[in-house]
C-alpha positions in Angstrom: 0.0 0.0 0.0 1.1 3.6 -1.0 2.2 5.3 1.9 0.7 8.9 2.3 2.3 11.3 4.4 1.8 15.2 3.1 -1.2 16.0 2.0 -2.8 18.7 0.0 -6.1 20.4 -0.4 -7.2 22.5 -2.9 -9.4 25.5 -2.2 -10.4 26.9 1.1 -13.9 26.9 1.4 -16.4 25.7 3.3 -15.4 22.0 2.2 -11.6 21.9 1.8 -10.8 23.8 4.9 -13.0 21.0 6.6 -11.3 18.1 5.0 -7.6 19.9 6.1 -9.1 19.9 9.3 -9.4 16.2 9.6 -6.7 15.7 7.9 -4.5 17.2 10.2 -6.3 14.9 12.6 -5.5 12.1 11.5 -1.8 13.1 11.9 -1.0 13.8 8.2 1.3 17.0 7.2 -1.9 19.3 5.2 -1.4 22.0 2.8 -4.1 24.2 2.2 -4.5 26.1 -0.8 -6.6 29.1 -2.0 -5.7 32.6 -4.2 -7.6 34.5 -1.7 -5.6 35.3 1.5 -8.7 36.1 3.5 -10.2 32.6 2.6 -7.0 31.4 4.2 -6.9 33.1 6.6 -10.7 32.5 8.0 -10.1 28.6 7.2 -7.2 29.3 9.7 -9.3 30.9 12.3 -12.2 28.2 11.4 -9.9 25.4 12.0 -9.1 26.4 15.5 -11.9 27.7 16.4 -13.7 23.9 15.6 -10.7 22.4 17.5 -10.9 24.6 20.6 -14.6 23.4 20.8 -13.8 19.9 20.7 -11.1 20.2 23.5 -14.5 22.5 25.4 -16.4 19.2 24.8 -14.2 16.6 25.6 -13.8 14.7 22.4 -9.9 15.6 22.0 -6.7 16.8 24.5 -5.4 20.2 24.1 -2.2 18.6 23.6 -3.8 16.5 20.1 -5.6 19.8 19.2 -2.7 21.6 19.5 -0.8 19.3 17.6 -3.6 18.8 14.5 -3.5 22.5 14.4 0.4 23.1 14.3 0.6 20.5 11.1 -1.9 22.6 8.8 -0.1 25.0 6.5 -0.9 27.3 3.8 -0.3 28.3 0.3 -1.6 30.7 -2.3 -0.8 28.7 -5.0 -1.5 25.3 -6.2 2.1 24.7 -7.5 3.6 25.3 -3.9 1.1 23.7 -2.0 0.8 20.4 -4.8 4.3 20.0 -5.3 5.7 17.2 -1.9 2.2 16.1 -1.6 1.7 12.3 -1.6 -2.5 12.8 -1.7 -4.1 16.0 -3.5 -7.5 16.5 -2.8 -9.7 19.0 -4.6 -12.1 21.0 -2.8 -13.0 23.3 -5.3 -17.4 24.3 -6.8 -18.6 21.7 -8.4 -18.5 22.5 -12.1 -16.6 19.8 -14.4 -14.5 22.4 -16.4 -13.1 23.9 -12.7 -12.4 20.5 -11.7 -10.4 19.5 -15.0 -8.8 22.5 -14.8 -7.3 21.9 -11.4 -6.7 18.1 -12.6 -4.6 19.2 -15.6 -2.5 21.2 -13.6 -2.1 18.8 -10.8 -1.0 16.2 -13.1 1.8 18.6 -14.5 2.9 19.8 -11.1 2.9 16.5 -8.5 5.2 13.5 -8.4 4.8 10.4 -10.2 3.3 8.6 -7.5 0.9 11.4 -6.4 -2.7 10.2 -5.9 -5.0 13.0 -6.8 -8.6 12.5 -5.6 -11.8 14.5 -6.6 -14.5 15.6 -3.5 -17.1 15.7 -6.0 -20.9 14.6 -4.5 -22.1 14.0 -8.1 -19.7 14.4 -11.0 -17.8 11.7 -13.0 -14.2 10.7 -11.4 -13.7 9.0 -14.6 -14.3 12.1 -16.5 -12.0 14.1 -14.9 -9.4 11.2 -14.5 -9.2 11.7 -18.5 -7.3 14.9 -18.8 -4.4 12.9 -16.6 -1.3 10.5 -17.4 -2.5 9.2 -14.1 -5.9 7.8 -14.5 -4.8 4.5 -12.4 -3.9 7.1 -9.6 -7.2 9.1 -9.7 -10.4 8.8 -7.0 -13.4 10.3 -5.6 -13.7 11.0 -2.0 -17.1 12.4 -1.6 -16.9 14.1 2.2 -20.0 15.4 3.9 -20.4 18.8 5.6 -19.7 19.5 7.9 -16.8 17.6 7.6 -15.3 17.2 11.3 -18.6 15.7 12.4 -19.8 14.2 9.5 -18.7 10.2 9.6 -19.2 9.1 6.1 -16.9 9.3 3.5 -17.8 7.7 -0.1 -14.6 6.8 -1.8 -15.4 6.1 -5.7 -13.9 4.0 -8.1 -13.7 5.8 -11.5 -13.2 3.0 -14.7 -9.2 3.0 -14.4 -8.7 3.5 -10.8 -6.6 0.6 -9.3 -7.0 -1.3 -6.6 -3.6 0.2 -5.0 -5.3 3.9 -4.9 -8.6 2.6 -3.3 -7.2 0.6 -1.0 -4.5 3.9 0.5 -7.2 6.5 -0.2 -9.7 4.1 2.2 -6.9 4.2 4.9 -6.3 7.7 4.5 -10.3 8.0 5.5 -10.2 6.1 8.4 -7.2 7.7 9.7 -9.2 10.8 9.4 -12.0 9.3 11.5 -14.4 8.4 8.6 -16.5 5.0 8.2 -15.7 4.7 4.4 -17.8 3.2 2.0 -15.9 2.2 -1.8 -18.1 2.3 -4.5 -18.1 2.0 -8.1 -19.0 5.5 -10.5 -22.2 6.2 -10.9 -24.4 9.2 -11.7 -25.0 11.0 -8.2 -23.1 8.0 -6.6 -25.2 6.8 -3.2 -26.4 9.6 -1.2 -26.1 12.4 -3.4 -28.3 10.8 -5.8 -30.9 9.9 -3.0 -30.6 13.3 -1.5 -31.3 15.1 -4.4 -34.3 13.7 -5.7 -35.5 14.7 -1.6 -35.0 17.9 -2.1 -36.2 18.8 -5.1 -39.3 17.1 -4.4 -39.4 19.4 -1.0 -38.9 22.2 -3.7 -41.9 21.0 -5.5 -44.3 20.8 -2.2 -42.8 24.2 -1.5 -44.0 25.5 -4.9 -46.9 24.0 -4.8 -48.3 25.1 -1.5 -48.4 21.9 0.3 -47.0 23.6 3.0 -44.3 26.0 4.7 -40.9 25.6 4.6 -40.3 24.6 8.6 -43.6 22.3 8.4 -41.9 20.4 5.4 -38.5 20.3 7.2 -40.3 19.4 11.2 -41.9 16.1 9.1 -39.1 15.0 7.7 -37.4 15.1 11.1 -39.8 13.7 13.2 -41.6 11.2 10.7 -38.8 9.9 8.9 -36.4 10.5 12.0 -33.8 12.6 9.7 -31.5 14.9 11.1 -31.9 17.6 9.5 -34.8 18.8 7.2 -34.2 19.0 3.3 -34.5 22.9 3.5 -31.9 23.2 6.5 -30.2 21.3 4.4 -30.1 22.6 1.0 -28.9 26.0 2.9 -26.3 24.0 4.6 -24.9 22.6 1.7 -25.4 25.9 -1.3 -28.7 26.1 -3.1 -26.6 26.6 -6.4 -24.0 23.6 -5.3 -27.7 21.8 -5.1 -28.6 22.6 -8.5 -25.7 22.1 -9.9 -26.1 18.4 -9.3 -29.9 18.3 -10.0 -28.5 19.6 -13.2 -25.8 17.1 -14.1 -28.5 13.6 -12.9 -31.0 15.2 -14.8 -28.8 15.2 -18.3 -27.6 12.0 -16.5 -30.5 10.0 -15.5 -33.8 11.8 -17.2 -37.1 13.7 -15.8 -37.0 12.7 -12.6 -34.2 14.7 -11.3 -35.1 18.0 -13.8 -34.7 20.5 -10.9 -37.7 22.4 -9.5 -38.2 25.8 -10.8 -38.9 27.1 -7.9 -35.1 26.7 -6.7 -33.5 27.5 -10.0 -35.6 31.1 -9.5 -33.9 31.0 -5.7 -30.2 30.5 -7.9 -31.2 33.2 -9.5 -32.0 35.5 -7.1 -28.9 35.0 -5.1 -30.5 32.9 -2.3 -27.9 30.2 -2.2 -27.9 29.6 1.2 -26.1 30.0 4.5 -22.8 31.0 2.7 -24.9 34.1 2.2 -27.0 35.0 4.3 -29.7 34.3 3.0 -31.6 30.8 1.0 -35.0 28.8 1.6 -34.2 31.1 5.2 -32.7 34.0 6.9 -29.4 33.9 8.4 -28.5 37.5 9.8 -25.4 37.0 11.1 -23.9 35.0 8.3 -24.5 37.9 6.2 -23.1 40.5 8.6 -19.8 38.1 8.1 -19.9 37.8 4.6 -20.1 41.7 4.6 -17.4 42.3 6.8 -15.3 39.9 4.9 -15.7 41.6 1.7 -15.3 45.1 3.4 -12.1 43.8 4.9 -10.6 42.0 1.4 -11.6 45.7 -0.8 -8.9 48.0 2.1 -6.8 45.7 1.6 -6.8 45.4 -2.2 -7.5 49.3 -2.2 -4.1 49.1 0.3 -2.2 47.2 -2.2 
């Protein structure tokens, strides 16, 4: 089995500085990378910030947060932060051409033995494995957020993917505290796919008057015991990010995933979720953030 010591992570959002957070964790050297400083530097903050609050709650030492926190380090560049990486894992939207864009350079960039894996929740590893001299080397590791409490990590198997790169990519999860699950490429993979059709049906009822938005989301909860409704959820994970993959199964798979019209007029209006501020609900304070974020990144541009 490859062994995997330095890995890297590409882009610092709301996914990748989650998955550097676990992989820190599990006791690997992790590179994060993003062009923006300030998403840097708020993944920084982020990452101790969740760490600090699982020292408050017992679940790690202060000595082990300490020490997961000392081995994540950054870069504004994918060359530098790619370069000694035994693992790369992109972490950027989920749009094919971004994707294969990052892939093509990897491939240039890392070491022969580099494995480069994909966190996609829908799109085709294969695919993307294509613009590579590496296809044997390339995987999906489909994370869930949030990813430091999230257990489940799907790890796909695109056509040329060898048995050598599931079997370290596996370990790799379960060093980071996942229960992994392999499985073999398929349009919206497991949950993804299952999830999707949920919440576009939600969007439906929604559109359709059925009923509110927290009735729909308190009887999933409570009737189907789920954890979180399909609206909390959406917001959670990006109303465009959803329809972005109702999108790709619906090309994919036919009518049944064709995504509601009701949410692609939400995409359209900018409600996209908690990353704003605003989606299917309000969220204040996450858009006081966002605004003092972008106040703070225009001094320092108008600085520069």
């Amino acid at each position: 089995m490859r062994e995997i010591k330095t890995i890297a992570v590409i882009g610092a959002g709301i996914m990748g500085r989650g998955i550097a957070h676990v992989a820190a964790l599990g006791g690997y050297r992790t590179i994060l990378e993003d062009i923006l400083p300030a998403s840097l530097r708020r993944a920084e903050n982020e990452i101790r910030v969740n760490l600090d609050k699982a020292v408050e709650l017992g679940k790690l030492t202060k000595a082990d947060a300490d020490a997961a926190y000392a081995r994540v380090e950054y870069a504004e560049s994918v060359d530098e932060a790619a370069r000694e990486a035994d693992l790369v894992i992109e972490a950027v939207p989920e749009e094919m051409e971004s994707k294969i864009e990052i892939f093509t350079m990897l491939d240039k960039i890392c070491r022969p033995h580099t494995l480069l894996a994909t966190n996609t929740s829908s799109l085709s590893v294969t695919e993307i494995a294509s613009v590579t001299y590496r296809a044997r080397q390339c995987v999906g590791m489909h994370f869930f957020n949030p990813v430091h409490k999230m257990k489940l990590l799907e790890v796909v198997r695109g056509l040329e993917t060898e048995e050598a790169t599931l079997q370290a990519t596996a370990e790799v999860g379960r060093r980071m505290g996942k229960d992994v699950v392999v499985i073999k490429e398929a349009p919206g993979f497991i949950t993804s796919r299952i999830n999707a059709m949920i919440g576009n049906e939600a969007f439906y009822m929604l559109q359709e008057g059925i009923a509110s938005a927290s009735d729909i989301d308190k009887a999933l909860k409570l009737g189907l015991n789920h954890p979180m409704g399909p609206f909390e959820m959406v917001d959670l994970v990006g109303l465009d990010t959803r329809l972005h993959i109702l999108e790709y199964l619906h090309k994919a798979l036919g009518e049944k995933y064709r995504p509601a019209p009701l949410l692609v007029q939400y995409v359209k209006a900018g409600r996209l979720g908690r990353k704003v501020g605003r989606g299917v609900y309000e969220y204040p304070e996450e858009a006081t953030k966002k605004k003092a974020a972008e106040e703070k990144t225009a001094k320092v541009k108008s600085a520069d």
